[in-house]
BAFI-3210 file (N, C-alpha, C; in Angstrom, 3 decimals, decimal comma, padded with zeros to 6 digits):
// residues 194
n [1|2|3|4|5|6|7|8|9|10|11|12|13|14|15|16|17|18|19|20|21|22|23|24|25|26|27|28|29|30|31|32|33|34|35|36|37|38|39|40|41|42|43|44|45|46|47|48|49|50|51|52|53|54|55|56|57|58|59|60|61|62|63|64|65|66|67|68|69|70|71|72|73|74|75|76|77|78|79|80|81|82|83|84|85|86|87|88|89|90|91|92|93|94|95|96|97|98|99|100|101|102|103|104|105|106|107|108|109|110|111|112|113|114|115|116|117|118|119|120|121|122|123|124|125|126|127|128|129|130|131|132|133|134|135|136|137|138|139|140|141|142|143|144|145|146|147|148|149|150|151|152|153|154|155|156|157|158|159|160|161|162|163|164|165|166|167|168|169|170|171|172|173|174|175|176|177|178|179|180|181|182|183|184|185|186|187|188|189|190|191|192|193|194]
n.u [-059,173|-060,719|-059,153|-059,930|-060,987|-059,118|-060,810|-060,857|-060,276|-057,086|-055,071|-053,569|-050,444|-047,994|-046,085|-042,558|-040,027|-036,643|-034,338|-032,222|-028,580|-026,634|-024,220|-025,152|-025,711|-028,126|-028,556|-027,049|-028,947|-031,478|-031,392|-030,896|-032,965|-034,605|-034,447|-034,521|-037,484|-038,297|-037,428|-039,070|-041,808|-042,516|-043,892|-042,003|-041,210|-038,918|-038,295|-035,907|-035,215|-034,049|-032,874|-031,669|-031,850|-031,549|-030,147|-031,179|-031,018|-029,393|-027,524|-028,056|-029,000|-031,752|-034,652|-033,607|-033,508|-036,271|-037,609|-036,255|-037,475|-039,861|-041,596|-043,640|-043,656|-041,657|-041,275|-039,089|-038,585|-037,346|-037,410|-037,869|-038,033|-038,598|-038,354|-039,464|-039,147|-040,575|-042,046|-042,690|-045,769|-045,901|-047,052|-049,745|-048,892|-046,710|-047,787|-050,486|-048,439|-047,262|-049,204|-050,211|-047,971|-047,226|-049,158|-049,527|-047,351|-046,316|-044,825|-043,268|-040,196|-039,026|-036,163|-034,421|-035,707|-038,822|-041,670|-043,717|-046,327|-045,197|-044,167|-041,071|-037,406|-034,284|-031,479|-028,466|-025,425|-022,405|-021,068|-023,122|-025,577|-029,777|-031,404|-034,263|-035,127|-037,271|-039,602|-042,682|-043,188|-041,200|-040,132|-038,203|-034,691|-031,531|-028,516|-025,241|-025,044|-026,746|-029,099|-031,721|-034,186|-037,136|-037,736|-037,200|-034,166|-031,910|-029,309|-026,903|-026,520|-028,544|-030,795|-032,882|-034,052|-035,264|-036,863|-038,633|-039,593|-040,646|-043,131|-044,458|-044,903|-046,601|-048,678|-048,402|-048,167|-049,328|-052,617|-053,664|-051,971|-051,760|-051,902|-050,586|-051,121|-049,456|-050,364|-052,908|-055,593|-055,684|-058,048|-059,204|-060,561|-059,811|-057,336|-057,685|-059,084|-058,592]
n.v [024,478|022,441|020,377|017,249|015,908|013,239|010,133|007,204|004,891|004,303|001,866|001,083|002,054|-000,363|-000,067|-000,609|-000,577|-000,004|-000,328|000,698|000,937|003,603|002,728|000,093|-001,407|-000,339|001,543|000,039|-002,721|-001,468|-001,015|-002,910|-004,417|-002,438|-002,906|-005,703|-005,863|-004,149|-005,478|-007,952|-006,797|-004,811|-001,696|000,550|002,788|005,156|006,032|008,458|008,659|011,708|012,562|014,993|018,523|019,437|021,376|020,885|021,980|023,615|026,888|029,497|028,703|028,857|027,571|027,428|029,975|030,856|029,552|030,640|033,365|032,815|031,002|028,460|025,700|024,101|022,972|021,534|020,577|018,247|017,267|014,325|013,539|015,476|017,112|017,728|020,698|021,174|022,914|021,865|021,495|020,184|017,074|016,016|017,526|015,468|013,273|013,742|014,600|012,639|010,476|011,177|011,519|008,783|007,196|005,727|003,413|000,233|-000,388|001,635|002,197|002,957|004,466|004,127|005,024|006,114|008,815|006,699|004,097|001,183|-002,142|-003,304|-004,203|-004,867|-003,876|-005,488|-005,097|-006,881|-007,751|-006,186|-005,124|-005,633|-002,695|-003,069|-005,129|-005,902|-004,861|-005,208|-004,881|-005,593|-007,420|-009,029|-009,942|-008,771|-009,693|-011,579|-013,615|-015,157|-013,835|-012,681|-014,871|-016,491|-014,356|-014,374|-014,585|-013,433|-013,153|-010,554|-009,813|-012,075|-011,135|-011,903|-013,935|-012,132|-010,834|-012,871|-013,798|-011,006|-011,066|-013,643|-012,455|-009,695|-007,554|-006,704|-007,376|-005,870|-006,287|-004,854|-002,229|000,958|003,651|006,629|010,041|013,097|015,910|015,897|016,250|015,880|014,001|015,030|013,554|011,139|010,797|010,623|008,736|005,650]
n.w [050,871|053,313|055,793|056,612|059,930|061,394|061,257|061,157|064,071|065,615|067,113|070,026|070,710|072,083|074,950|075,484|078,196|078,450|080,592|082,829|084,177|083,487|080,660|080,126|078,270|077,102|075,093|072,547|072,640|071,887|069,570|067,997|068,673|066,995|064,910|064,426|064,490|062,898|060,454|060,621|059,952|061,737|063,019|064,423|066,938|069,017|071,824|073,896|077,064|078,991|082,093|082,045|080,986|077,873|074,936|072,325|069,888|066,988|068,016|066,524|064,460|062,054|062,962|066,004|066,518|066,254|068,021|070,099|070,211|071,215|070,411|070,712|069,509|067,226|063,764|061,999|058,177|056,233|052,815|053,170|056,075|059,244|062,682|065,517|067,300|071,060|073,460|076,922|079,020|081,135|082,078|080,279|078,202|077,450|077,016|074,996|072,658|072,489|071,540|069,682|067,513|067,691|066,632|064,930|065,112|065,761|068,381|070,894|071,852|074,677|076,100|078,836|082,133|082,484|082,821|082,239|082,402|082,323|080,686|081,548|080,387|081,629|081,793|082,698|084,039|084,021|087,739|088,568|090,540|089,834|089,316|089,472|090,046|092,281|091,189|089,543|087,219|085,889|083,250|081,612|081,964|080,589|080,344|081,120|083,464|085,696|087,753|089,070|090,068|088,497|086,579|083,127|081,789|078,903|077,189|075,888|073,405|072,082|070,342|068,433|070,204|072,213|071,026|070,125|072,568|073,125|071,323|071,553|074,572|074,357|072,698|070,089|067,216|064,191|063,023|060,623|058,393|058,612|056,637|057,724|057,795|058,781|058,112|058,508|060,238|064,045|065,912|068,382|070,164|069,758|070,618|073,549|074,309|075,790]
ca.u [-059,762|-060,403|-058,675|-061,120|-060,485|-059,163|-061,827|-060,109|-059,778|-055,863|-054,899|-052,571|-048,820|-047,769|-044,842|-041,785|-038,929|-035,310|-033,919|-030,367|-027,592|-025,283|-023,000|-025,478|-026,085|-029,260|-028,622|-027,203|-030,283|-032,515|-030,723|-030,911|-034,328|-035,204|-033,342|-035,086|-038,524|-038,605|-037,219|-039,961|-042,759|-043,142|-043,745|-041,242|-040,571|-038,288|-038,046|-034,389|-035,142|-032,890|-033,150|-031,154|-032,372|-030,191|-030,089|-031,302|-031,128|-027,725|-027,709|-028,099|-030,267|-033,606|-035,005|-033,324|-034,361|-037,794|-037,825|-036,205|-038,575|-040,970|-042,567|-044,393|-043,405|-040,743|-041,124|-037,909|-039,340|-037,001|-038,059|-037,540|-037,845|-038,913|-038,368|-040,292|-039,202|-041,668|-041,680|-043,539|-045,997|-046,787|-047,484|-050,553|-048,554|-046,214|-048,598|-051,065|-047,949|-046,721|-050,626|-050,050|-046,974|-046,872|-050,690|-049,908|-046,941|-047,019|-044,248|-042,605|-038,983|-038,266|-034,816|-034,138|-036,530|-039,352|-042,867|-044,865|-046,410|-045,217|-043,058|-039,759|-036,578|-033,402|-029,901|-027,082|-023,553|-021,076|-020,549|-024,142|-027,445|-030,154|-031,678|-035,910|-035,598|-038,619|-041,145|-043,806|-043,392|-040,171|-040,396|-036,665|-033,134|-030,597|-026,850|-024,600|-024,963|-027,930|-029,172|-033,550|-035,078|-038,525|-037,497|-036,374|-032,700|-031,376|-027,726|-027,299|-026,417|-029,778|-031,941|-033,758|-034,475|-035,642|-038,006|-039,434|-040,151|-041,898|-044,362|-045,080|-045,510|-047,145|-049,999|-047,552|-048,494|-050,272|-053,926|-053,762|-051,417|-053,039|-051,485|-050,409|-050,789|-049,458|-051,144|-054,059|-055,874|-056,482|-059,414|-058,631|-061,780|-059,268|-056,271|-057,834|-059,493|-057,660]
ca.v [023,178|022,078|018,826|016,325|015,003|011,907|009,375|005,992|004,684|003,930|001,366|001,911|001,025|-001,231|000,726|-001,121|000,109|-000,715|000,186|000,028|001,780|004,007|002,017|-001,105|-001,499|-000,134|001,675|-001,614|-003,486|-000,919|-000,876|-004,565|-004,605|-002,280|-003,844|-007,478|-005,403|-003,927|-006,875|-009,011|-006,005|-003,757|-000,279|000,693|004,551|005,458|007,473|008,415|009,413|011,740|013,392|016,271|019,809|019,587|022,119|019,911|022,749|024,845|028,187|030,680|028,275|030,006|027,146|028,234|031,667|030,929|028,888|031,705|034,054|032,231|029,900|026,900|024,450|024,285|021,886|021,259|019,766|018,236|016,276|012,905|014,011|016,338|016,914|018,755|020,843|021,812|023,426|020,731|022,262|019,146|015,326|016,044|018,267|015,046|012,371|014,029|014,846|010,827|009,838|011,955|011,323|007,314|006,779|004,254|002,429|-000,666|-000,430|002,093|001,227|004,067|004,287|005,057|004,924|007,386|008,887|005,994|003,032|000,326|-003,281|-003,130|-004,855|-004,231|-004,656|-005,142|-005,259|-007,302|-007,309|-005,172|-006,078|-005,065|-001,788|-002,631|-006,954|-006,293|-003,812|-006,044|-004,240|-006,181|-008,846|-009,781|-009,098|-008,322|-009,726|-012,741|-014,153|-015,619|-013,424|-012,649|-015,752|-016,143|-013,508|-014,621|-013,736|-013,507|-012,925|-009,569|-010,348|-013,127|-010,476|-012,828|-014,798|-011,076|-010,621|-013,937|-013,103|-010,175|-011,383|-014,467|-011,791|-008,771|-007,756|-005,825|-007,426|-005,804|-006,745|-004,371|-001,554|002,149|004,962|007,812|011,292|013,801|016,424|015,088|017,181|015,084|014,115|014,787|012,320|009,631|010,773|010,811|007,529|004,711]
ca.w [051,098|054,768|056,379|057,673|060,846|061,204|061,713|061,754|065,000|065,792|068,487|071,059|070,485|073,151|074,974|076,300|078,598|078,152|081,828|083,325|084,888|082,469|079,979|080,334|077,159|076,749|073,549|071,880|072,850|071,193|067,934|067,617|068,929|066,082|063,288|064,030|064,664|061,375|059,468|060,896|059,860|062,622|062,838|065,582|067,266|070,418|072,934|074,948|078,269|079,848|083,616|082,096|080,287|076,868|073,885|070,944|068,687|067,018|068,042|065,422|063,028|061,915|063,968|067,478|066,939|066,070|069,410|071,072|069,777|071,792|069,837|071,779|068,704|065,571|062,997|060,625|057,716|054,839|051,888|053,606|057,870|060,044|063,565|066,115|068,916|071,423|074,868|077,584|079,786|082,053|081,682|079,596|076,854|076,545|076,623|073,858|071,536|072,070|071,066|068,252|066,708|067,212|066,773|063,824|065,609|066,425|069,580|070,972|073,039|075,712|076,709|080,450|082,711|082,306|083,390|081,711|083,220|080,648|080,852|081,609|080,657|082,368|081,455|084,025|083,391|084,891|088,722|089,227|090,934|089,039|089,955|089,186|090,268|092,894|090,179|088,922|085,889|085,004|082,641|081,504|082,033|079,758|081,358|081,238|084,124|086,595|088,672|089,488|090,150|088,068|085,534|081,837|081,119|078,042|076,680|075,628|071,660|071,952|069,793|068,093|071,350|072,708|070,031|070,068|073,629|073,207|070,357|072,564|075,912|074,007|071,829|069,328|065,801|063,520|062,590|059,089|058,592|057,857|056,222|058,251|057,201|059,391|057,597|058,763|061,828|064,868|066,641|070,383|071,425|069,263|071,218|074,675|074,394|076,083]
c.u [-059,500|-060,138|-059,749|-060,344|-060,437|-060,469|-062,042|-059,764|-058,462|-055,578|-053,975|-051,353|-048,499|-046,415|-043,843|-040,526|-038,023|-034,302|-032,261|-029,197|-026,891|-024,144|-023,401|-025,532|-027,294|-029,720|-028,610|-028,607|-031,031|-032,529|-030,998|-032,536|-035,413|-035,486|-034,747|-036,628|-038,905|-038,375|-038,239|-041,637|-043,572|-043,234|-043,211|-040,604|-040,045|-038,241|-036,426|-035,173|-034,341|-033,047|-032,361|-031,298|-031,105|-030,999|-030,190|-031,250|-029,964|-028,231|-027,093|-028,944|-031,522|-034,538|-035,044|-033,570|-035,251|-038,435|-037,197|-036,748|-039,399|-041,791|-042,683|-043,751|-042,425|-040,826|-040,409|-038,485|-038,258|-037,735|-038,403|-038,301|-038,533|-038,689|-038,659|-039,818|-040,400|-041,802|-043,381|-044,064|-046,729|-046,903|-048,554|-049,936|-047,960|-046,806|-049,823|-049,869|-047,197|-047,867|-050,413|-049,407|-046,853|-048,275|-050,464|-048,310|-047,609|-046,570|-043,344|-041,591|-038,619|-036,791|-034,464|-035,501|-037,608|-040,450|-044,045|-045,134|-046,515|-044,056|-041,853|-038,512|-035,173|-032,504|-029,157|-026,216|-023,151|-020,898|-021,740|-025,615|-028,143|-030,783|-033,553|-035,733|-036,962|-039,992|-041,442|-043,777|-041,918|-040,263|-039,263|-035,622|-032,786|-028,956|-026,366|-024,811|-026,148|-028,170|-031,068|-033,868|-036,456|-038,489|-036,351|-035,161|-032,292|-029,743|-027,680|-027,052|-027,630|-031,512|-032,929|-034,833|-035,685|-037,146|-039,292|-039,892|-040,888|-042,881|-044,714|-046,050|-046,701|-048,017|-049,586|-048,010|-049,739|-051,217|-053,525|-052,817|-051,960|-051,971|-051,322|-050,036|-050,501|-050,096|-052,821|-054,722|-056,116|-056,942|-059,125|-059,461|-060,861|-058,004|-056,385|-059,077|-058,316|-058,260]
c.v [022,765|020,524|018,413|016,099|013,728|010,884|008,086|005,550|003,737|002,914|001,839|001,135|000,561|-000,324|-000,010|-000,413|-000,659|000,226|-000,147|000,773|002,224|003,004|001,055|-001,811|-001,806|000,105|000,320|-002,004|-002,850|-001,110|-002,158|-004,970|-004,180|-002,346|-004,659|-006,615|-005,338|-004,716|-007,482|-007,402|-005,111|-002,640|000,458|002,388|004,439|006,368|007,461|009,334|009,761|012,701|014,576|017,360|019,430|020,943|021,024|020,195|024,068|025,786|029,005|030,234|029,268|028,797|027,527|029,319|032,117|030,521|029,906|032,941|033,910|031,756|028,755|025,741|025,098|023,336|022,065|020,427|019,572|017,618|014,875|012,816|014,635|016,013|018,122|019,113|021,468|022,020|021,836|021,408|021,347|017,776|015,412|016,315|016,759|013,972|012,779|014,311|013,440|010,253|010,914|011,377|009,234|006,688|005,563|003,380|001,521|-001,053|000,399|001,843|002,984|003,479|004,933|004,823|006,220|007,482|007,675|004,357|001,769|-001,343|-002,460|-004,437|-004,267|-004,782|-004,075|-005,874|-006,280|-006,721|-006,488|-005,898|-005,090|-003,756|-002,551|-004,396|-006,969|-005,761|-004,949|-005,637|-004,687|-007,631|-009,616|-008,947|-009,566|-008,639|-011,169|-013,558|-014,174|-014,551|-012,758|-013,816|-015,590|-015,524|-014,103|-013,787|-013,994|-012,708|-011,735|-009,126|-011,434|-012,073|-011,267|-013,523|-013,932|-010,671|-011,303|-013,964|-012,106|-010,258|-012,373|-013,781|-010,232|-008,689|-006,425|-006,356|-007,152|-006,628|-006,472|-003,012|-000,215|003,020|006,346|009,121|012,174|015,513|016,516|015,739|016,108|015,317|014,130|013,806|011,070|009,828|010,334|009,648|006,338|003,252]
c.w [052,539|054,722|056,709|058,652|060,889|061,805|061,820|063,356|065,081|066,886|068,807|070,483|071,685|073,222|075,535|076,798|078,667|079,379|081,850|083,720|083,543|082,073|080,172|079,161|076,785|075,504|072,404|071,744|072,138|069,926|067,458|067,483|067,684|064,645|063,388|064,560|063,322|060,409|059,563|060,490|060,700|062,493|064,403|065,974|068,547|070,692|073,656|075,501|078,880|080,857|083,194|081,506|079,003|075,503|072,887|069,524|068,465|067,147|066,970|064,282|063,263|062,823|065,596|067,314|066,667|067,463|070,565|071,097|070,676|071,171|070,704|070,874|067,570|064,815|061,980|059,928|056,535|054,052|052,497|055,379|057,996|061,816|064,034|067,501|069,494|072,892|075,626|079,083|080,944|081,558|080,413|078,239|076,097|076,015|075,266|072,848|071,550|071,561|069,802|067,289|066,493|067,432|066,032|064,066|066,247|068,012|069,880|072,147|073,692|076,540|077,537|081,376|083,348|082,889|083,128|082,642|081,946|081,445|080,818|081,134|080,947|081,909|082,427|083,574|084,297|086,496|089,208|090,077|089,886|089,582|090,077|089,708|091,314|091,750|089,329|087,100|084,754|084,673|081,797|082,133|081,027|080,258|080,623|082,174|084,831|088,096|089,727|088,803|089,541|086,882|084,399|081,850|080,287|077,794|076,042|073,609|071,480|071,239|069,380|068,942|071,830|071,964|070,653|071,168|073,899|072,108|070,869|074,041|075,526|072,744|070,483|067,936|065,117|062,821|060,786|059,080|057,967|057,540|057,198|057,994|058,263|059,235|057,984|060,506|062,667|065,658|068,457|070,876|070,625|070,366|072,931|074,876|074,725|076,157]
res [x|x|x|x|x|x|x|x|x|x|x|x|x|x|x|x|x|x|x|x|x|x|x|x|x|x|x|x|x|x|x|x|x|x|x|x|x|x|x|x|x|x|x|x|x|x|x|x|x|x|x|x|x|x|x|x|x|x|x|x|x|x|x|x|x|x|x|x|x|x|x|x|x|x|x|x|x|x|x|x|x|x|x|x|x|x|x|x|x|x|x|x|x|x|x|x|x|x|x|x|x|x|x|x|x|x|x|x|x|x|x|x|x|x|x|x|x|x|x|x|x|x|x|x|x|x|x|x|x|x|x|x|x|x|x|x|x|x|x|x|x|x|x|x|x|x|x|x|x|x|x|x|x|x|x|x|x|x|x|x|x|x|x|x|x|x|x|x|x|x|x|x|x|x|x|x|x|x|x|x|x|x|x|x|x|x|x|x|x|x|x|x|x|x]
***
């Protein structure tokens, strides 16, 4: 029996970045962010961005030595999960497998500061300037204390506040919520529509 292609058109998930020097408490912020996301009915996926090559997979699983085989992709699949490794052959490879995988989110939070052109909010610690206070592309901080003129700051435990800020500044709530089959072949003219 052949798949149809999907033929629903998906909107885009609104992407936001969660910037900031090591030990800012970026992570925190996300966790909180995705707590009071999903409580309030979102459909919420992240990204961690990290500038460094890592091994994401034990050596000697039948996974890692399917991937050292030379396989392009691995998909671990339990009852519940799955997670996919997959070699990245350029901007294109990762941007069509992020239009893939979070087609039926409604926001995805990148952590670190990555290839995408998306909002930003920044958290700075104690004692720091911020790194991003001139990029147009920042729309809070994250700190204790007063420091970019113009730019909302919030307290870095003020989740709620944070929220309520980005459903006032962004176009994140779902209309109707659709079923997502991954099973489901997709339509590259849906993926490569913006």
């Amino acid at each position: 029996m052949a798949i149809e292609s999907s033929t629903v058109e998906m909107k885009k998930p609104e992407y936001l970045q969660i910037v900031g020097r090591k030990k800012s408490g970026k992570t925190t912020l996300i966790v909180g962010l995705v707590e009071g996301l999903v409580a309030r009915g979102m459909r919420v996926a992240t990204i961690k961005h990290t500038s460094h090559n890592h091994e994401f997979d034990r050596p000697e699983t039948d996974s890692w030595k399917h991937r050292k085989a030379g396989s392009e992709a691995t998909i671990i699949i339990s009852p519940d999960e799955w997670v996919c490794h997959a070699r990245i052959h350029g901007p294109e490879t990762k941007l069509l497998l992020q239009k893939a995988l979070f087609r039926d989110k409604d926001i995805v939070l990148w952590e670190g500061h990555g290839e995408i052109d998306a909002l930003m909010i920044e958290c700075v610690p104690p004692g720091q300037a911020p790194l991003f206070e001139r990029d147009d592309k920042l729309i809070a901080v994250v700190t204790d204390f007063e420091i970019v003129a113009g730019i909302p700051r919030f307290r870095p435990f003020d989740i709620a506040g944070i929220i309520d800020f980005l459903v006032a500044r962004l176009t994140i709530w779902p209309t109707e919520k659709e079923e997502f089959n991954p099973a489901v072949q997709i339509d590259k003219s849906v993926l490569n529509s913006e």
